[in-house]
C-alpha positions in Angstrom: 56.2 -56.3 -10.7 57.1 -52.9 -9.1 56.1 -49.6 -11.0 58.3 -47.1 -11.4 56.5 -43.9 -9.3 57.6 -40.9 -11.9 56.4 -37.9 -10.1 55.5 -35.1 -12.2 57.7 -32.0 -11.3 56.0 -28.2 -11.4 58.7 -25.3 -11.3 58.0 -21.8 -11.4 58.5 -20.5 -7.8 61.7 -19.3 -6.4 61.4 -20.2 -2.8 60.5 -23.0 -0.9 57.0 -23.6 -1.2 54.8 -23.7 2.2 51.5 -24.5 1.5 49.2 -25.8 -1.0 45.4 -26.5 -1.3 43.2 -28.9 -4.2 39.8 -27.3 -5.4 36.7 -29.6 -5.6 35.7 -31.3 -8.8 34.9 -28.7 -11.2 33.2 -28.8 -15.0 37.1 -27.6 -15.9 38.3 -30.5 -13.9 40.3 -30.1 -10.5 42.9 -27.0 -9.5 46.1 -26.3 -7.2 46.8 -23.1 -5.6 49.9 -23.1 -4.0 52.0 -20.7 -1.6 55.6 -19.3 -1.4 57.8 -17.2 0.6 58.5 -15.6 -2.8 55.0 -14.2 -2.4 53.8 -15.2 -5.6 51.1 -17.6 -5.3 50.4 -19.7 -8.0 47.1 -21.7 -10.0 47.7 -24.8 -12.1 46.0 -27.6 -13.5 45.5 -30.0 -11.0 46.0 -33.1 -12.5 49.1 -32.2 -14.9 50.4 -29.5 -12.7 50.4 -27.3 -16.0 50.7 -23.5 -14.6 47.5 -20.9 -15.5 48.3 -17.6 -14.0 50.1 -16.1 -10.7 48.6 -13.9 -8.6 50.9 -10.8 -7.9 50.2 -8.7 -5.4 51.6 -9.3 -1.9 55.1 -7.8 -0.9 56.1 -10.5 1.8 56.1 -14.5 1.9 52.9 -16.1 2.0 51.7 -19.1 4.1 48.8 -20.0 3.3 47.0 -20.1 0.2 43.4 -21.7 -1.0 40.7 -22.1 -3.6 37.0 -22.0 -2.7 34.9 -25.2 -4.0 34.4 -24.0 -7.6 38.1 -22.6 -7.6 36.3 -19.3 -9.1 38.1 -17.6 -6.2 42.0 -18.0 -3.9 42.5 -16.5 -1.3 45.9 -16.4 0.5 47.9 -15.4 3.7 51.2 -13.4 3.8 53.5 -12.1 5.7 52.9 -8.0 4.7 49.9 -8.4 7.1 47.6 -8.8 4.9 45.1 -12.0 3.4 43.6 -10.9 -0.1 41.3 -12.6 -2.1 41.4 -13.0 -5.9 39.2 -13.8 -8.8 41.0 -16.8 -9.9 39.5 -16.8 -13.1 41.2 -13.3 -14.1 43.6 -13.2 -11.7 42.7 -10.3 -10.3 42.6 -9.0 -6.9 39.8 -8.5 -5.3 40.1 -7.8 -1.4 43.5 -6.8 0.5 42.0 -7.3 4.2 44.8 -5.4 6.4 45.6 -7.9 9.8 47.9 -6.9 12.6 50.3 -9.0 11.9 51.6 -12.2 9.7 48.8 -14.2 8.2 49.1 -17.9 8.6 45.8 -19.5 7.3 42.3 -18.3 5.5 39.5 -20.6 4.4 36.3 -20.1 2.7 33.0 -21.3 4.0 31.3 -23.9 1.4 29.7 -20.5 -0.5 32.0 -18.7 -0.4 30.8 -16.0 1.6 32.9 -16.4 4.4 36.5 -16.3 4.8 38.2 -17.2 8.2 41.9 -16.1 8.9 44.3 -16.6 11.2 48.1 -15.5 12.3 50.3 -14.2 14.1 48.2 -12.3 16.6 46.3 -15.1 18.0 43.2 -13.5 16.5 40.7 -15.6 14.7 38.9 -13.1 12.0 35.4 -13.8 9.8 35.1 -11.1 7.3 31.9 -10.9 5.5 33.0 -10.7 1.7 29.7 -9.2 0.6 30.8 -6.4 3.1 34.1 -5.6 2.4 34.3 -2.4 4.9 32.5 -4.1 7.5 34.7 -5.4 10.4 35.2 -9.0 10.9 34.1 -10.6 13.4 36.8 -11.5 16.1 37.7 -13.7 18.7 40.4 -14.4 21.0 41.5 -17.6 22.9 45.1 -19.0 21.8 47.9 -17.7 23.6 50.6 -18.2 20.8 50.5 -18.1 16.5 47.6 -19.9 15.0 48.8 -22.0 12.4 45.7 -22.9 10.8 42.3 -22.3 10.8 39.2 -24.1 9.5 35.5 -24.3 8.6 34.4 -27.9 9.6 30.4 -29.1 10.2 28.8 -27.6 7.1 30.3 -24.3 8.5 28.6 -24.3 11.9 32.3 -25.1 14.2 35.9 -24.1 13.3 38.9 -25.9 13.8 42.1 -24.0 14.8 45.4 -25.4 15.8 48.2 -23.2 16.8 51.6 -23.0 18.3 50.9 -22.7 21.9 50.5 -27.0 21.4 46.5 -27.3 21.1 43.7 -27.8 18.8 40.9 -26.2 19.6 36.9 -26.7 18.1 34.8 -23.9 18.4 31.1 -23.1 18.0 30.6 -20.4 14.7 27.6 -18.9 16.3 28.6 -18.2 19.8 32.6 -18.0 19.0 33.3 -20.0 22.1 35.6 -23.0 22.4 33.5 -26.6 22.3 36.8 -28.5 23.0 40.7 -28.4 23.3 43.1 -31.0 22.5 46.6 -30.7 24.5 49.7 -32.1 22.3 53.5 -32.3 23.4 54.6 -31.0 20.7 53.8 -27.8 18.2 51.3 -29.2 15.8 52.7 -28.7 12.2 50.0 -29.4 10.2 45.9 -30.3 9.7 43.7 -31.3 7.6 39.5 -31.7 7.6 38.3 -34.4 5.9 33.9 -33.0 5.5 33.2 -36.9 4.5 33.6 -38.8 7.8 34.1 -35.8 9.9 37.9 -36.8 9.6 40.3 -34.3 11.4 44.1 -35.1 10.4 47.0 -33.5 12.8 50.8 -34.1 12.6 53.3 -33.4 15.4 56.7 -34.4 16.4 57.0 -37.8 14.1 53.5 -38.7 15.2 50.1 -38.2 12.5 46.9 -38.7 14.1 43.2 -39.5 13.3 40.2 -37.8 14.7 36.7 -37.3 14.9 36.2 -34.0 13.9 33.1 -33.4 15.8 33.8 -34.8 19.4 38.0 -34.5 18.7 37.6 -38.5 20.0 41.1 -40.3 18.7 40.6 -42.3 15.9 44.1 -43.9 15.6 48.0 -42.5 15.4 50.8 -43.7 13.4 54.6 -43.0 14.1 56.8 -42.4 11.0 60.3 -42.2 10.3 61.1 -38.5 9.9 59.9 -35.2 11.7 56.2 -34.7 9.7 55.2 -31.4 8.3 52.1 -32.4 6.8 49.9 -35.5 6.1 47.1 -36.2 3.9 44.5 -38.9 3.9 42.9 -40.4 0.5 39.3 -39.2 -0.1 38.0 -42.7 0.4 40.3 -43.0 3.5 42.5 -46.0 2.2 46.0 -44.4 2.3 47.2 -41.5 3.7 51.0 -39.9 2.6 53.2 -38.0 4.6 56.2 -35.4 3.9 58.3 -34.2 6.4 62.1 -33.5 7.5 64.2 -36.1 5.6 63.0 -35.1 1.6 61.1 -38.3 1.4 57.3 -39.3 1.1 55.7 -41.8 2.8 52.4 -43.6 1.6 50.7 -45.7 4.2 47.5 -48.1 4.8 45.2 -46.2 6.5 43.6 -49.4 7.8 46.1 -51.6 8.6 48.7 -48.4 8.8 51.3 -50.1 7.6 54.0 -48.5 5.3 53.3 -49.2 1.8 55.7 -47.2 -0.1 58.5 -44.1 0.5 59.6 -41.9 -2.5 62.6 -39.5 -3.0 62.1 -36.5 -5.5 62.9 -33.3 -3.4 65.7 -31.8 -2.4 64.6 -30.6 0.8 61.9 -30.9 3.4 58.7 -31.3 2.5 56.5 -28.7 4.0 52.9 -29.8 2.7 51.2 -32.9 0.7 47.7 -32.9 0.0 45.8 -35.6 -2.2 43.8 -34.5 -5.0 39.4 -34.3 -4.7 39.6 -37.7 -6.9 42.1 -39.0 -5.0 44.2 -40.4 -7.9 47.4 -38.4 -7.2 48.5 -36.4 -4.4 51.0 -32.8 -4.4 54.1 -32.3 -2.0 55.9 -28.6 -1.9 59.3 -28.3 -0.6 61.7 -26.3 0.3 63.1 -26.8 -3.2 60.9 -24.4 -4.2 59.1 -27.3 -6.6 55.6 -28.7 -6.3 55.5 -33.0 -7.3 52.3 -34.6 -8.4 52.7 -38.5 -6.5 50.3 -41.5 -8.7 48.6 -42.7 -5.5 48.0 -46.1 -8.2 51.6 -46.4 -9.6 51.4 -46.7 -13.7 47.9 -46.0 -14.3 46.8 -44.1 -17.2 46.0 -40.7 -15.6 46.5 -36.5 -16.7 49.9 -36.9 -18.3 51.0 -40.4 -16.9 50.5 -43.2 -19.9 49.8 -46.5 -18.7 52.8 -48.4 -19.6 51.2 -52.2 -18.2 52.1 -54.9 -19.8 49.2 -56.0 -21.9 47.7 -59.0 -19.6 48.3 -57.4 -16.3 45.4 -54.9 -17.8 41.9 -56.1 -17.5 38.8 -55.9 -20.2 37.6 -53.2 -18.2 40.3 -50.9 -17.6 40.9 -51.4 -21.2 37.6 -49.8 -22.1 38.3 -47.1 -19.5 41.4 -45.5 -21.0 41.1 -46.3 -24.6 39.8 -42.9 -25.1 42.6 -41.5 -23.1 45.0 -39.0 -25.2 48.4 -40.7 -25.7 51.2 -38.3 -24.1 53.9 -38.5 -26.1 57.4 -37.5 -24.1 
């Protein structure tokens, strides 16, 4: 019996959206920070895609937004030239750290001390956020716009990929590069994976699989469309792809075979990321609208009601969800 996929649609922003980030697990369950060219980056609920606040501040598009681990603080990229980091409990902003040109990317280390940008000017930036007047700590190495920019090995390497066509692994403590990885094409999107060292990089209508530590190839998949982002499941089953043609693609990591393809935008999709439980993944698009994707198709989950048939459900799900609150449409 096929199950109707009923993606759950978040408006809001104006623009097309560009980027989008998942916090970790938290005691107030899961969060979504996403980024616009309208500039006004928004936090919702990450399993019903229910909006909490926008943070206003920026007076340009931004690229690049995220949450740190406790989604206590966001920090996003824009294109005034500036990253800024914001209490994302009140809202409120906390640094505006002046660049010298568009921001791309920023990332927190794991306690959020640490926040890593990248842009525009090639330069990859550490600011201290204990020492707010302090210059960062910079270092130089891509010859074109680094796209994005990450913390990887419990926050001793970085992982950068921009467009001059590379990937490049560096060493935190000496700021040199450990490794670059040549592709033929501009490299649209990446994703680190901590559990398995998993580095995920899409290009052309290729994604690939790495090692994140030696930048060994794991495996590569050719889809359909041009890719401008991929995600792979927490536990590394499936892994879901958006890209030029509006569609999203869910595949078998293991066997990477296509499993399912979904049209609900109405426009490229620029960024997909599964959530920390892995039981629903996010597109953005140039829509302007986010979509929150079932990765298991009719199960009882945030505002999705189980609509099985009664013996395709087993004793044990039963139990599961019976204390699940019905959602009535």
């Amino acid at each position: 019996m096929a199950m109707r996929q009923t993606p759950l649609t978040c408006s809001g922003h104006t623009r097309p959206v560009v980027d989008l980030a998942f916090s970790r697990i938290t005691p107030y369950g899961y969060f979504l920070i996403s980024a616009c060219k309208d500039g006004k980056p928004m936090l919702r609920q990450g399993d019903t895609g229910d909006w909490i606040g926008t943070f206003l501040g920026h007076k340009g598009a931004v690229w690049g937004a995220t949450l740190n681990n406790e989604a206590t603080k966001a920090a996003t990229a824009a294109a005034d030239f500036t990253a800024k980091v914001w209490d994302a409990v009140t809202g409120d902003e906390i640094l505006s750290l002046a660049h010298k040109h568009i921001v791309k990317s920023v990332n927190f280390t794991q306690d959020s001390n640490y926040l890593l940008t990248g842009g525009h000017d090639k330069v990859l930036r550490i600011y201290d956020l204990s020492k707010p007047e302090a210059e960062p700590q910079e270092t130089s190495g891509h010859t074109s716009a680094i796209k994005k920019a990450l913390w990887c090995n419990n926050d001793k390497q970085i992982l950068t990929a921009a467009d001059d066509k590379t990937v490049r692994l560096w060493d935190r403590s000496s700021m040199e590069v450990v490794k670059t990885l040549p592709f033929d094409a501009s490299v649209s999107s990446m994703e680190y994976i901590p559990d398995g060292e998993v580095l995920v990089i899409s290009y052309g209508k290729t994604v690939a699989f790495y090692n994140a530590l030696s930048l060994e190839l794991i495996k590569m998949v050719d889809v359909p469309a041009s890719v401008h982002s991929a995600s792979l499941h927490p536990e590394k089953d499936f892994f879901v792809v958006g890209g030029d043609d509006f569609k999203l693609y869910k595949y078998d990591y293991n066997t990477k075979e296509e499993l399912e393809s979904y049209k609900g935008h109405f426009g490229p999709v620029h960024c997909v990321r599964f959530s920390p439980d892995g039981e629903l993944y996010a597109s953005g698009s140039e829509d302007g609208t986010l979509r929150l994707w079932q990765t298991a198709v009719g199960k009882t989950y945030g505002l999705w009601k189980c609509v099985l048939p009664e013996e395709l459900v087993s004793e044990n799900s039963d139990a599961l969800y019976s204390t699940a609150p019905e959602i009535k449409a």
